[in-house]
PDB file of N, CA, C and O in Angstrom:
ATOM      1  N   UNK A   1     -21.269  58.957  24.882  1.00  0.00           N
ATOM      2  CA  UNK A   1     -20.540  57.975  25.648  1.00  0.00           C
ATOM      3  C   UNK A   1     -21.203  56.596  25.569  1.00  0.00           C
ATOM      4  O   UNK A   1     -20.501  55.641  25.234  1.00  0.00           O
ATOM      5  N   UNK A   2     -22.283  56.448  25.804  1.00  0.00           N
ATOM      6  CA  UNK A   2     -23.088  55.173  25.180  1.00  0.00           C
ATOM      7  C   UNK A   2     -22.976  54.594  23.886  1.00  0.00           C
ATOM      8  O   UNK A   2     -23.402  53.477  23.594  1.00  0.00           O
ATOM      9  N   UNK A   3     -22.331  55.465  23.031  1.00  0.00           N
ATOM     10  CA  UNK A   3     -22.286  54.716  21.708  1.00  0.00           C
ATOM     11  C   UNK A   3     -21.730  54.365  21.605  1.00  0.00           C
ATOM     12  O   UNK A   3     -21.781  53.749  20.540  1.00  0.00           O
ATOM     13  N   UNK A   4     -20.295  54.150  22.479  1.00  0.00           N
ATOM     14  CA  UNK A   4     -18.826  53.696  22.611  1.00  0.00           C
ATOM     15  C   UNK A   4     -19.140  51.765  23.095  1.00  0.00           C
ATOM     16  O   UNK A   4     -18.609  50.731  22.688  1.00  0.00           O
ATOM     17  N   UNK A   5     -20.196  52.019  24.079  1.00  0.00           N
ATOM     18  CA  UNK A   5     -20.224  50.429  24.705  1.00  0.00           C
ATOM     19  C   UNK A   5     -21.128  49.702  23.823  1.00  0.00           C
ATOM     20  O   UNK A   5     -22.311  49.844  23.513  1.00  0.00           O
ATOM     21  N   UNK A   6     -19.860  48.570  23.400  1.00  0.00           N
ATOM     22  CA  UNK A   6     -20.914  47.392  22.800  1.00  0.00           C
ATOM     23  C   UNK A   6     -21.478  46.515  23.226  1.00  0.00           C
ATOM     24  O   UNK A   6     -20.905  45.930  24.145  1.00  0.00           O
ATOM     25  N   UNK A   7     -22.830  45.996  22.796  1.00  0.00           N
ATOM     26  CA  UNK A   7     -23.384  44.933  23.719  1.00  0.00           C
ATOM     27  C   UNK A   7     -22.589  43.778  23.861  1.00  0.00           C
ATOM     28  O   UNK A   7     -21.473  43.678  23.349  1.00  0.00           O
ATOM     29  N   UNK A   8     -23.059  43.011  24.454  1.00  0.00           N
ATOM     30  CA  UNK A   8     -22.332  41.391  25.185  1.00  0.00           C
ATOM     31  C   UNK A   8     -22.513  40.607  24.166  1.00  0.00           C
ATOM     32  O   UNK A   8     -21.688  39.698  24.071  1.00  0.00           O
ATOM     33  N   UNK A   9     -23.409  40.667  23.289  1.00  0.00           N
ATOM     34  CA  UNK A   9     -24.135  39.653  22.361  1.00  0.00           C
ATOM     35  C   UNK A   9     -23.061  39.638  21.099  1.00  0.00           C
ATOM     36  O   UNK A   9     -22.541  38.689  20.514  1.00  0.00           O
ATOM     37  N   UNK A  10     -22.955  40.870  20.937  1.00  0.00           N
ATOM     38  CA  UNK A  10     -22.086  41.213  19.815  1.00  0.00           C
ATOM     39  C   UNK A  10     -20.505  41.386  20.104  1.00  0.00           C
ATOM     40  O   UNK A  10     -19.632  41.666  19.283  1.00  0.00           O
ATOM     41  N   UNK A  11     -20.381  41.168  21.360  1.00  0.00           N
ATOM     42  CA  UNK A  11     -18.793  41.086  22.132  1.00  0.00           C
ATOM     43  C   UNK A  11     -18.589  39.514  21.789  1.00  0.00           C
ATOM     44  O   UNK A  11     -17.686  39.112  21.056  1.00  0.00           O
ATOM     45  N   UNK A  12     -19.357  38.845  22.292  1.00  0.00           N
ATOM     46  CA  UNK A  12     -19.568  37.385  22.354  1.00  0.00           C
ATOM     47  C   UNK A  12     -19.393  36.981  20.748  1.00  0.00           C
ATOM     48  O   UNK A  12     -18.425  36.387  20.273  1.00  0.00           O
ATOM     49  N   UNK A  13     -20.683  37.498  19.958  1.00  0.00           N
ATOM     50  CA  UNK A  13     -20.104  36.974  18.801  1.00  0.00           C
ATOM     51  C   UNK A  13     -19.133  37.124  17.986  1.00  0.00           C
ATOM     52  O   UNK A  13     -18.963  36.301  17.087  1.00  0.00           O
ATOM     53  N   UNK A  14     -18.351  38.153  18.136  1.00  0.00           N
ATOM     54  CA  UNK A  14     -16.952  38.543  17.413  1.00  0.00           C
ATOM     55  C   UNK A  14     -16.212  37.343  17.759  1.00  0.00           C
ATOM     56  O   UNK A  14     -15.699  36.731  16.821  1.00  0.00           O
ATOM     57  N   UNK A  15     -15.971  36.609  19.696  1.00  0.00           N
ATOM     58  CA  UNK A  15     -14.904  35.840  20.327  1.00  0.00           C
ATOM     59  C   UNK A  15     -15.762  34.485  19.571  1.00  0.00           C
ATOM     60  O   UNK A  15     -14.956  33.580  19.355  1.00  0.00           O
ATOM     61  N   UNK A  16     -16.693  34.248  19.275  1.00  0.00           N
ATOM     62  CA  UNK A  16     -17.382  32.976  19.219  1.00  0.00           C
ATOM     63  C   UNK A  16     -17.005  32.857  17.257  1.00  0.00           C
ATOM     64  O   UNK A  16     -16.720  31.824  16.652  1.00  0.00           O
ATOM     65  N   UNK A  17     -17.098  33.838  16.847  1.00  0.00           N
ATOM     66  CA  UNK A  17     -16.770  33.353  15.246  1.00  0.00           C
ATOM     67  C   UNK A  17     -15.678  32.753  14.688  1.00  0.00           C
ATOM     68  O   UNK A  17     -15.733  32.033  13.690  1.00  0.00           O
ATOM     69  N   UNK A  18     -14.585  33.050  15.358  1.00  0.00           N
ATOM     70  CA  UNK A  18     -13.425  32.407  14.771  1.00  0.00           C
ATOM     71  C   UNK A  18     -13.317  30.787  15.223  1.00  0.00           C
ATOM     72  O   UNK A  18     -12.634  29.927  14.666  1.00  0.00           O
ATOM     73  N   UNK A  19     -13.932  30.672  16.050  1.00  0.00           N
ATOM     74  CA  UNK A  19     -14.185  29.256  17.036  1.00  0.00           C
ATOM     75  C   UNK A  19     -14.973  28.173  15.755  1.00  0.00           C
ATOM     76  O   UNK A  19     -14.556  27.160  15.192  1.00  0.00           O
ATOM     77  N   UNK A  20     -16.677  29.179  15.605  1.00  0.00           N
ATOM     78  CA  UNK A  20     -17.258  28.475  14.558  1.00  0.00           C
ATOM     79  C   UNK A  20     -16.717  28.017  13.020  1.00  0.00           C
ATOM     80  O   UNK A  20     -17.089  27.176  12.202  1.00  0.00           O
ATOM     81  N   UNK A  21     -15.659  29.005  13.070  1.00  0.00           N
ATOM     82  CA  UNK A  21     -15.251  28.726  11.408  1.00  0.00           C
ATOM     83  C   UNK A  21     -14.520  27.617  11.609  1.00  0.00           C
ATOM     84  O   UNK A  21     -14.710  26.700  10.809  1.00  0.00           O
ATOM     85  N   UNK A  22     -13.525  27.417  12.692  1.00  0.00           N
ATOM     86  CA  UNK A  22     -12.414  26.645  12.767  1.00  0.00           C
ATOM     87  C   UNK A  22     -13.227  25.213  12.981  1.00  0.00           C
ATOM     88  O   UNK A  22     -12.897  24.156  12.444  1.00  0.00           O
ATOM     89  N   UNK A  23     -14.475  25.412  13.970  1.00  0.00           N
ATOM     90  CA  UNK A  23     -15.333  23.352  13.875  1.00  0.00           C
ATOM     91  C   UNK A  23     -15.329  23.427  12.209  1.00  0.00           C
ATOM     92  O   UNK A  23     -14.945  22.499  11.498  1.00  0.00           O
ATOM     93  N   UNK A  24     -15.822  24.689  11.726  1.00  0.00           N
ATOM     94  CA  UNK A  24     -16.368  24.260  10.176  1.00  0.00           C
ATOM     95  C   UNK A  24     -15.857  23.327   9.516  1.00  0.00           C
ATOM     96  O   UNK A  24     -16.306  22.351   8.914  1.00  0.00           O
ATOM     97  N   UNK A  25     -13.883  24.159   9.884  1.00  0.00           N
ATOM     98  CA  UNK A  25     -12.873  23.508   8.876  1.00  0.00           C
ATOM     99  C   UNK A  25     -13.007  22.165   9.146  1.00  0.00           C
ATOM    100  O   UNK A  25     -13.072  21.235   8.342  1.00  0.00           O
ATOM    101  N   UNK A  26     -13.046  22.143  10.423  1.00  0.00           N
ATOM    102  CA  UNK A  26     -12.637  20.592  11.251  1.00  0.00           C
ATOM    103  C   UNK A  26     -13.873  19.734  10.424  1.00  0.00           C
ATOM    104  O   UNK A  26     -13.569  18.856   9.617  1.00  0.00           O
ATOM    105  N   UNK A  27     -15.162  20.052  10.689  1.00  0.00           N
ATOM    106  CA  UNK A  27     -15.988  19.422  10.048  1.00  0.00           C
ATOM    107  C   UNK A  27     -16.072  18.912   8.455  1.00  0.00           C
ATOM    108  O   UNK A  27     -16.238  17.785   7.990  1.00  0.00           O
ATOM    109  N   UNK A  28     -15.870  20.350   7.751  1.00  0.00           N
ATOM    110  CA  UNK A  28     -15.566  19.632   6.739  1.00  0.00           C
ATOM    111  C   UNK A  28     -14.340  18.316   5.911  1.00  0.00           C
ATOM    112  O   UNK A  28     -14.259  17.526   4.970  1.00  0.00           O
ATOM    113  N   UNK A  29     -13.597  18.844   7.083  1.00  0.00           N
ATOM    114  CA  UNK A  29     -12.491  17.901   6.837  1.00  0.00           C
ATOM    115  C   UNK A  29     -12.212  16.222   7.132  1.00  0.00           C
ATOM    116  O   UNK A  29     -11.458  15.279   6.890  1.00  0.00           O
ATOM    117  N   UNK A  30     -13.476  16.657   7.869  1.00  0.00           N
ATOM    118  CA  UNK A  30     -13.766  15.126   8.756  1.00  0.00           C
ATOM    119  C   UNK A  30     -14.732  14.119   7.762  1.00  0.00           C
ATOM    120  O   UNK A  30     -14.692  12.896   7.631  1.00  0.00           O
ATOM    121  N   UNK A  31     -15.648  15.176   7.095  1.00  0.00           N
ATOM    122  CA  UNK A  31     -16.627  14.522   5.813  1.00  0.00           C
ATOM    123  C   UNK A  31     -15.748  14.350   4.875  1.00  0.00           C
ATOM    124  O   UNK A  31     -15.986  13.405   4.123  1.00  0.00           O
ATOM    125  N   UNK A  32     -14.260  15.306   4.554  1.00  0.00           N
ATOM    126  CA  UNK A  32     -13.884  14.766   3.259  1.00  0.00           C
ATOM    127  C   UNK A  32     -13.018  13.000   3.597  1.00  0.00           C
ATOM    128  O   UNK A  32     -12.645  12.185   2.754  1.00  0.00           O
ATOM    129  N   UNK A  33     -12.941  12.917   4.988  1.00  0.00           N
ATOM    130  CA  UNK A  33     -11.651  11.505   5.245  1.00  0.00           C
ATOM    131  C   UNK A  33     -13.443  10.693   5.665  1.00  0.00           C
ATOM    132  O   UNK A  33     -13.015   9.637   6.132  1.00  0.00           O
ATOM    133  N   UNK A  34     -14.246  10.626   5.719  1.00  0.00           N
ATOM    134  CA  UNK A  34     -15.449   9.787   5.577  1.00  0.00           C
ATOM    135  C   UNK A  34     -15.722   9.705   4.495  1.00  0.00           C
ATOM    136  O   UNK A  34     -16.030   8.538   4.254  1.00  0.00           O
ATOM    137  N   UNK A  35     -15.803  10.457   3.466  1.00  0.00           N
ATOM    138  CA  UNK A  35     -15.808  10.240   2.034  1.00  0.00           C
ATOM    139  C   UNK A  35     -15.147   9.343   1.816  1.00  0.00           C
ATOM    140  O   UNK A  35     -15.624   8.234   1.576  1.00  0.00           O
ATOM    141  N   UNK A  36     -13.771   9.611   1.847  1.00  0.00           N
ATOM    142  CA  UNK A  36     -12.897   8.513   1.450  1.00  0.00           C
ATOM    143  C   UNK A  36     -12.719   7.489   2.034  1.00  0.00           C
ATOM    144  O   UNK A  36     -12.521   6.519   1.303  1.00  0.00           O
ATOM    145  N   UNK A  37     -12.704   7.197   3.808  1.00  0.00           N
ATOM    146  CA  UNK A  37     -13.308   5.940   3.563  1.00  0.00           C
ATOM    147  C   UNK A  37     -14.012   5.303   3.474  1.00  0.00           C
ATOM    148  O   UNK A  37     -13.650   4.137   3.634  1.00  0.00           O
ATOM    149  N   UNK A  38     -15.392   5.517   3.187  1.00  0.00           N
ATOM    150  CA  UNK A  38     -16.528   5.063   2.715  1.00  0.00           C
ATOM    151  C   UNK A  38     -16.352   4.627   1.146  1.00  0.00           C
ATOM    152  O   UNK A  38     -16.953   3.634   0.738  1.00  0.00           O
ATOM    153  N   UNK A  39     -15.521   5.387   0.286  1.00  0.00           N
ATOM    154  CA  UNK A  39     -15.307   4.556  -1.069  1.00  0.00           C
ATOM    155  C   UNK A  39     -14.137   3.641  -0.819  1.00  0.00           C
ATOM    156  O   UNK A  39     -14.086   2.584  -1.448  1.00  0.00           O
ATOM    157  N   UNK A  40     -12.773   4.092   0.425  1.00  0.00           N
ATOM    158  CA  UNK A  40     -12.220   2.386   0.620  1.00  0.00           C
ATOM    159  C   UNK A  40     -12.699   1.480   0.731  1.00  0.00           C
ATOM    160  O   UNK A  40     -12.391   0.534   0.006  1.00  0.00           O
ATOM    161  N   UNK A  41     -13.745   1.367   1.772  1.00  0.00           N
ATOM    162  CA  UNK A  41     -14.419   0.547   2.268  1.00  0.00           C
ATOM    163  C   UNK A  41     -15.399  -0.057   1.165  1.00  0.00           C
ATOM    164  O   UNK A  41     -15.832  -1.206   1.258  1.00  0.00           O
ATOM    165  N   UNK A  42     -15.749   0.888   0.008  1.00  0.00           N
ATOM    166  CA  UNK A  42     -16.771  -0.004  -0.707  1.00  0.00           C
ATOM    167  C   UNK A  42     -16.073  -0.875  -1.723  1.00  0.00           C
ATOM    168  O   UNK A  42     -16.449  -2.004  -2.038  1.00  0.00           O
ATOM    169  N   UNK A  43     -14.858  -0.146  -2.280  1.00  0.00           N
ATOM    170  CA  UNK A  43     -13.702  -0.679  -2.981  1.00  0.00           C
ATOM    171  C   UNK A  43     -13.603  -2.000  -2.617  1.00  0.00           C
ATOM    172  O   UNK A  43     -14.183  -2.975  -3.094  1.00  0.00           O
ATOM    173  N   UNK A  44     -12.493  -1.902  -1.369  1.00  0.00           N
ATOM    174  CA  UNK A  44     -12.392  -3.593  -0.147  1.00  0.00           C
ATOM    175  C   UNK A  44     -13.661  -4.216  -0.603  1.00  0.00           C
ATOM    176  O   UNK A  44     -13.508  -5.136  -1.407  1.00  0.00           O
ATOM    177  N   UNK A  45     -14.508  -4.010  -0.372  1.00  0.00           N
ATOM    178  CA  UNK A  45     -15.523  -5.590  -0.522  1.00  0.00           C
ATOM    179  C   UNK A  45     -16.136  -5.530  -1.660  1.00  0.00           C
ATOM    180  O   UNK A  45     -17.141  -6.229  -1.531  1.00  0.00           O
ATOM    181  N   UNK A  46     -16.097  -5.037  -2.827  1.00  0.00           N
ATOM    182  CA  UNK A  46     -15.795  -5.319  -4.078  1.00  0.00           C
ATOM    183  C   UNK A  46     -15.040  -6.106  -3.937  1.00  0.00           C
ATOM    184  O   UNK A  46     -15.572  -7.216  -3.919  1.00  0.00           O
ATOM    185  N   UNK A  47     -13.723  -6.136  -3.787  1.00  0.00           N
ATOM    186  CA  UNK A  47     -12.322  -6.405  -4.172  1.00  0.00           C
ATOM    187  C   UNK A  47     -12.773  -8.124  -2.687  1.00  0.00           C
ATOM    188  O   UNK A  47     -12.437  -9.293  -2.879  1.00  0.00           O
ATOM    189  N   UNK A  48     -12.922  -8.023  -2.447  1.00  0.00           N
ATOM    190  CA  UNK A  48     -13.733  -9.432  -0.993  1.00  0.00           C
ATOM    191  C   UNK A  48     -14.944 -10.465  -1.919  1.00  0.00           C
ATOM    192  O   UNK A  48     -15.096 -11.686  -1.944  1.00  0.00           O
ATOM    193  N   UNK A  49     -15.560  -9.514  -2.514  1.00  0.00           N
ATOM    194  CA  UNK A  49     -16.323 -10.610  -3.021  1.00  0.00           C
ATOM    195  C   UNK A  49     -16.050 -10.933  -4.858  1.00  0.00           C
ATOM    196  O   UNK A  49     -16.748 -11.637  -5.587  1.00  0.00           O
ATOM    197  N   UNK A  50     -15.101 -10.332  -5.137  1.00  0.00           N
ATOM    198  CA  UNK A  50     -14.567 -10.873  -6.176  1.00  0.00           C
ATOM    199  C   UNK A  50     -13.939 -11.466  -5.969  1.00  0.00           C
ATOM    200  O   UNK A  50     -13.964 -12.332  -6.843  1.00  0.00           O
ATOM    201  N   UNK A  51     -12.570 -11.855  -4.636  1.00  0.00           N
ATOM    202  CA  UNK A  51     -12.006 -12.964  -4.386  1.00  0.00           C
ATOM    203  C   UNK A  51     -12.877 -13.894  -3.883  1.00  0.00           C
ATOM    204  O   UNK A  51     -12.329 -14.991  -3.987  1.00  0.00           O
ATOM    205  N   UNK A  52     -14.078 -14.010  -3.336  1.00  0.00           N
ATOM    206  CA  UNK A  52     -14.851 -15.266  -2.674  1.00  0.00           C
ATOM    207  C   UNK A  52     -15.039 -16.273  -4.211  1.00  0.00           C
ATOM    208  O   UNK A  52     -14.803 -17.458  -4.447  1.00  0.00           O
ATOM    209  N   UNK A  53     -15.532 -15.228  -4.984  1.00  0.00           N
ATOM    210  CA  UNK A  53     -15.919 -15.941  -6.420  1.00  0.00           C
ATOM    211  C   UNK A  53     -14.533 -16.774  -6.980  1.00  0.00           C
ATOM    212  O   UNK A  53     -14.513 -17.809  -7.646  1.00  0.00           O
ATOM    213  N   UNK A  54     -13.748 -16.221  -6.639  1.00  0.00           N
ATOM    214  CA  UNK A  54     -12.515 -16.790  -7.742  1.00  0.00           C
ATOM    215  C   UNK A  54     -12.406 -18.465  -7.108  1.00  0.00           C
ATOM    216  O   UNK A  54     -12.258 -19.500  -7.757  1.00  0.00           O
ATOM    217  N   UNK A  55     -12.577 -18.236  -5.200  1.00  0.00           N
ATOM    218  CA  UNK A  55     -12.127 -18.852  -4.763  1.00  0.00           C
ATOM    219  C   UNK A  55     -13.348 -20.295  -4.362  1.00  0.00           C
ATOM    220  O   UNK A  55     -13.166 -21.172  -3.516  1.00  0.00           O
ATOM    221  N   UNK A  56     -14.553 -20.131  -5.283  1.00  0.00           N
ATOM    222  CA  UNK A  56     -15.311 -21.378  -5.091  1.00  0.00           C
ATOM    223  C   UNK A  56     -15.402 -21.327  -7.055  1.00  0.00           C
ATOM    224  O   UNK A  56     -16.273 -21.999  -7.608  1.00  0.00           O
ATOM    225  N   UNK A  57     -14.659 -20.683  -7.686  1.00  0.00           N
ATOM    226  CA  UNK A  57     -14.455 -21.135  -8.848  1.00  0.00           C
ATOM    227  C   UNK A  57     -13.293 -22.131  -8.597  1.00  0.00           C
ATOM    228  O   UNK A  57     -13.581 -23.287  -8.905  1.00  0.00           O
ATOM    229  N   UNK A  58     -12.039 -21.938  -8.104  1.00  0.00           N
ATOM    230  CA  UNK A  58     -10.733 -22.631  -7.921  1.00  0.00           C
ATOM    231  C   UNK A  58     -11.314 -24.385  -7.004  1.00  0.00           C
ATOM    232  O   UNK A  58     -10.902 -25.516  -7.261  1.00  0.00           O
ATOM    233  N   UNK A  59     -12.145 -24.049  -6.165  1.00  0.00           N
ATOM    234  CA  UNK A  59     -13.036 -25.297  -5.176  1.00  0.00           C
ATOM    235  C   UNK A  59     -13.200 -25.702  -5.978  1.00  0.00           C
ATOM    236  O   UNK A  59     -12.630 -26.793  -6.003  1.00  0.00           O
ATOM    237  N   UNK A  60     -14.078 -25.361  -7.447  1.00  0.00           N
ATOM    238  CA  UNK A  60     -14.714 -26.536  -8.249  1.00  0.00           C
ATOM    239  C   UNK A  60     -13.707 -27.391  -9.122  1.00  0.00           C
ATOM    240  O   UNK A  60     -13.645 -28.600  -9.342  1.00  0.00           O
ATOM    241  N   UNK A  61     -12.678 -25.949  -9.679  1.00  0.00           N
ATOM    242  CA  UNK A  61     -11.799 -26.989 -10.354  1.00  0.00           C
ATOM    243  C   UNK A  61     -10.924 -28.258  -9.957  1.00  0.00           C
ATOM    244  O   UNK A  61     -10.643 -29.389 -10.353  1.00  0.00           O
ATOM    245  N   UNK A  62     -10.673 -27.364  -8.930  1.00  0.00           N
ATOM    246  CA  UNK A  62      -9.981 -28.752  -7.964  1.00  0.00           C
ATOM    247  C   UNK A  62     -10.605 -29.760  -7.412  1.00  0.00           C
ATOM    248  O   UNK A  62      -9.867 -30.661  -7.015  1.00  0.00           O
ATOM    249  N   UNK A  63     -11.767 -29.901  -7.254  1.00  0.00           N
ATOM    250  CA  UNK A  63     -12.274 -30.627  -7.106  1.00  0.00           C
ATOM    251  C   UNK A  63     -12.428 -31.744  -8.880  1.00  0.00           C
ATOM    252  O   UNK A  63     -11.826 -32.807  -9.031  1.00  0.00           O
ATOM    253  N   UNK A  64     -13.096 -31.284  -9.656  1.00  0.00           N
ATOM    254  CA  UNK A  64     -12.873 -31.506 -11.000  1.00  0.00           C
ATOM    255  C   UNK A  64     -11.363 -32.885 -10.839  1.00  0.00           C
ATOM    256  O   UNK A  64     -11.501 -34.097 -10.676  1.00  0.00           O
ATOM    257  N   UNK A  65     -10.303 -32.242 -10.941  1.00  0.00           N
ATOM    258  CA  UNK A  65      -8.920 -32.423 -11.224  1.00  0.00           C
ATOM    259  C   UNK A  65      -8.621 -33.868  -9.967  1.00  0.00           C
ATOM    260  O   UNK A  65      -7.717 -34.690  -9.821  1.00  0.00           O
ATOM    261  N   UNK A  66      -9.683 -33.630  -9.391  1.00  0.00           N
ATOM    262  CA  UNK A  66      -9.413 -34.533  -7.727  1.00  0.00           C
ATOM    263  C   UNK A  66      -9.767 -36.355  -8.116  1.00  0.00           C
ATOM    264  O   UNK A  66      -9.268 -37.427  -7.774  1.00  0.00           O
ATOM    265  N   UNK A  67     -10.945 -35.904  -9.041  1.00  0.00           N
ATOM    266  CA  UNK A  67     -12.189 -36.891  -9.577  1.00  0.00           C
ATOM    267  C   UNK A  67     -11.138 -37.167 -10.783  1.00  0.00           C
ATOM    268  O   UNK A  67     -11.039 -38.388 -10.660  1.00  0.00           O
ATOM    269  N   UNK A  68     -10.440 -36.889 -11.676  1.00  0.00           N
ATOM    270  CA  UNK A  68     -10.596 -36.973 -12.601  1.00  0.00           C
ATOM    271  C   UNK A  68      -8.800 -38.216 -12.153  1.00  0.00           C
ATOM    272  O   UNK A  68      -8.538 -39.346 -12.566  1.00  0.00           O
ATOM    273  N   UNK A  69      -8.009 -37.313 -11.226  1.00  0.00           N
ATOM    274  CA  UNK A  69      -6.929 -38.059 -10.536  1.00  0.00           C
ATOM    275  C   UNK A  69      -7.186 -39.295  -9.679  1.00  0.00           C
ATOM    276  O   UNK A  69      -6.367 -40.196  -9.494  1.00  0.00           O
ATOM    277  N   UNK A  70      -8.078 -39.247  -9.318  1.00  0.00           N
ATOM    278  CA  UNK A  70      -8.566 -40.615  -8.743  1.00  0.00           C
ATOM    279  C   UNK A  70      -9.272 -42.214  -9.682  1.00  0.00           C
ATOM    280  O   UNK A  70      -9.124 -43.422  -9.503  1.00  0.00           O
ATOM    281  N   UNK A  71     -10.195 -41.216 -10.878  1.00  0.00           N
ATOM    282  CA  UNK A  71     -10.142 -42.361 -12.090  1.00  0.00           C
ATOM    283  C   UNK A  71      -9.111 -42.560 -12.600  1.00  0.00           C
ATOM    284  O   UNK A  71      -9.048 -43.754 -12.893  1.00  0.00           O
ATOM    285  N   UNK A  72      -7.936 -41.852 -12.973  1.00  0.00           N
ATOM    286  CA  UNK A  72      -6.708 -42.231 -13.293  1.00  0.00           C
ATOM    287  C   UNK A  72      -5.955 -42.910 -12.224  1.00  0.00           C
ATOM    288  O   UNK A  72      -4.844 -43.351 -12.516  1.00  0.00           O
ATOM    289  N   UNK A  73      -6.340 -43.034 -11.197  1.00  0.00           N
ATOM    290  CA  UNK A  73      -5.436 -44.078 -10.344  1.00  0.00           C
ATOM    291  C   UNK A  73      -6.210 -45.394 -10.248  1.00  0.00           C
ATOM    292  O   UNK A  73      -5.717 -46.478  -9.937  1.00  0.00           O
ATOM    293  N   UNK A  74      -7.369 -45.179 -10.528  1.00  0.00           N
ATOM    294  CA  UNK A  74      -8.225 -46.795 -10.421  1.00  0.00           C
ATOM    295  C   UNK A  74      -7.919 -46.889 -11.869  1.00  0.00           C
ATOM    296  O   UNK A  74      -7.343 -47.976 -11.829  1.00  0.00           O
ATOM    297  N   UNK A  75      -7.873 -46.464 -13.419  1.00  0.00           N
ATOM    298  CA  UNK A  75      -7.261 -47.321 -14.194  1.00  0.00           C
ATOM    299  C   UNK A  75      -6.334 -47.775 -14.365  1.00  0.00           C
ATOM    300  O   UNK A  75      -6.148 -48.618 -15.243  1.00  0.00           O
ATOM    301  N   UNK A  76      -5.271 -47.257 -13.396  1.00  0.00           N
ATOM    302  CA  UNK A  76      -3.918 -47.822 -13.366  1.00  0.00           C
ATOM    303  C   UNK A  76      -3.937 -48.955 -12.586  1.00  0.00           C
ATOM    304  O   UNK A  76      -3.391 -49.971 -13.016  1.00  0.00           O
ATOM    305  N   UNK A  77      -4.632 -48.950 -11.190  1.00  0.00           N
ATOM    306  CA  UNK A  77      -4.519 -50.140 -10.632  1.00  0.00           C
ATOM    307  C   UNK A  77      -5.211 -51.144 -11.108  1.00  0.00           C
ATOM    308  O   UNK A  77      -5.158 -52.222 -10.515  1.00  0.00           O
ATOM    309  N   UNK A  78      -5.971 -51.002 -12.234  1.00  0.00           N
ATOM    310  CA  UNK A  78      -6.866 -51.924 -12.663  1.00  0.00           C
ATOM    311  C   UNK A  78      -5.933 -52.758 -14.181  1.00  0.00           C
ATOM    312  O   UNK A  78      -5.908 -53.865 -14.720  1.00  0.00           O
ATOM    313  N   UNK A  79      -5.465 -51.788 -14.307  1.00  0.00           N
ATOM    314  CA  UNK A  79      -4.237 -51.919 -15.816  1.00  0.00           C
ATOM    315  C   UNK A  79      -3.086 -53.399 -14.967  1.00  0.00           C
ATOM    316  O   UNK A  79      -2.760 -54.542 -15.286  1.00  0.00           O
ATOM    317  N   UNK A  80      -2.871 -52.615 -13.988  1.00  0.00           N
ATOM    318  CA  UNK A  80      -1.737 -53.480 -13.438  1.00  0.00           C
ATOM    319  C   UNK A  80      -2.060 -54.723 -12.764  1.00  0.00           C
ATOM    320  O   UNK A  80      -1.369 -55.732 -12.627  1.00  0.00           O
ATOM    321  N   UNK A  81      -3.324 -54.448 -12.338  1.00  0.00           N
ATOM    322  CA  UNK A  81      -3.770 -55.995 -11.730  1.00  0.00           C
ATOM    323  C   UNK A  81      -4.451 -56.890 -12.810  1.00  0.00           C
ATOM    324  O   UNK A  81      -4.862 -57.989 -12.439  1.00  0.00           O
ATOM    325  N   UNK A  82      -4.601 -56.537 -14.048  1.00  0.00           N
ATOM    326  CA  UNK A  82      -5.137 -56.835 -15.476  1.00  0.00           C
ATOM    327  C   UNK A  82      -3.631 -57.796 -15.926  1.00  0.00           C
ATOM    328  O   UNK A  82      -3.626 -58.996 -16.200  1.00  0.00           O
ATOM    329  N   UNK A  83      -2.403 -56.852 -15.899  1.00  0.00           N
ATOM    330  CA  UNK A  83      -1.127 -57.523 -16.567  1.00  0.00           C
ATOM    331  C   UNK A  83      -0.986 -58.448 -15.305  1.00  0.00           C
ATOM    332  O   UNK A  83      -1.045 -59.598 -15.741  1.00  0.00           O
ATOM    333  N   UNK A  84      -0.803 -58.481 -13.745  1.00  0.00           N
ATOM    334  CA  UNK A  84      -0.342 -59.164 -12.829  1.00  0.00           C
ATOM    335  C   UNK A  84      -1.412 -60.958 -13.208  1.00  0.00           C
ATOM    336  O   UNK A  84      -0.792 -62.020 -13.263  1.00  0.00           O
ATOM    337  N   UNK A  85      -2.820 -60.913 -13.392  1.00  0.00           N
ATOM    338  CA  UNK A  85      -3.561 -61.969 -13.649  1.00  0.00           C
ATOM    339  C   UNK A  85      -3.175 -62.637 -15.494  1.00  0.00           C
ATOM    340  O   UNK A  85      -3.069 -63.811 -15.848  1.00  0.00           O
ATOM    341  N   UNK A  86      -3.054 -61.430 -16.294  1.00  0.00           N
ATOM    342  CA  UNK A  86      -2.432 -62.200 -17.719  1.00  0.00           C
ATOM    343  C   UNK A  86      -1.601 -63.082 -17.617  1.00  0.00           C
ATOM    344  O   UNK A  86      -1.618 -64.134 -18.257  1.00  0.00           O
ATOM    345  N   UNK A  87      -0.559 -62.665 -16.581  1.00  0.00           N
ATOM    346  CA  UNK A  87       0.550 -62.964 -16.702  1.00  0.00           C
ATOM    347  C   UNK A  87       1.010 -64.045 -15.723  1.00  0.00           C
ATOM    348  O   UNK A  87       2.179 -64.393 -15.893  1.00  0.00           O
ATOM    349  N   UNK A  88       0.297 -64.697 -14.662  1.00  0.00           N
ATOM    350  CA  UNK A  88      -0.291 -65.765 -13.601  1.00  0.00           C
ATOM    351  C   UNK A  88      -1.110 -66.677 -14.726  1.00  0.00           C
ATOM    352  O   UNK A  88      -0.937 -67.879 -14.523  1.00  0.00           O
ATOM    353  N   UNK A  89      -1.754 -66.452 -15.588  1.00  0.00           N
ATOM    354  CA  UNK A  89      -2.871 -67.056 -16.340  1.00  0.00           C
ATOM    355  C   UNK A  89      -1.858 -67.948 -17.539  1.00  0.00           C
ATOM    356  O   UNK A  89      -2.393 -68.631 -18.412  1.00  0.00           O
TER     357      UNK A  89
END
């Protein structure tokens, strides 16, 4: 008749195993969506600091194009106030 009763320990762990497998799943499932976003996330700022670059490459050109539009407006005004004095003279 004693060999019939099982201990508590081993009652317990039969109700407690299906519990542990199921965090497992949960756990592992939770590392595989941290996986992934940990490579979104490294992706994104790749993809962040390749636009910073583009965008103090684009600063310089325009700047470039700014200088280069502004000597073209002082030789024009200089062209025209050149013909306005020829042409007074």
């Amino acid at each position: 008749m004693l060999d019939n009763i099982t201990p508590l320990n081993e009652v317990l762990a039969e109700e407690i195993k299906p519990i542990l497998e199921g965090n497992q799943k949960v756990v592992e499932g939770l590392n595989d969506n941290y996986s992934k976003l940990n490579d979104l996330y490294l992706l994104k700022e790749k993809e962040l600091e390749e636009s910073k670059q583009e965008a103090e490459k684009a600063k310089k050109y325009n700047t470039k194009m700014l200088v280069i539009a502004l000597v073209s407006a002082g030789i024009a005004l200089a062209s025209l106030v050149a013909s306005i004095l020829i042409a007074v003279l």
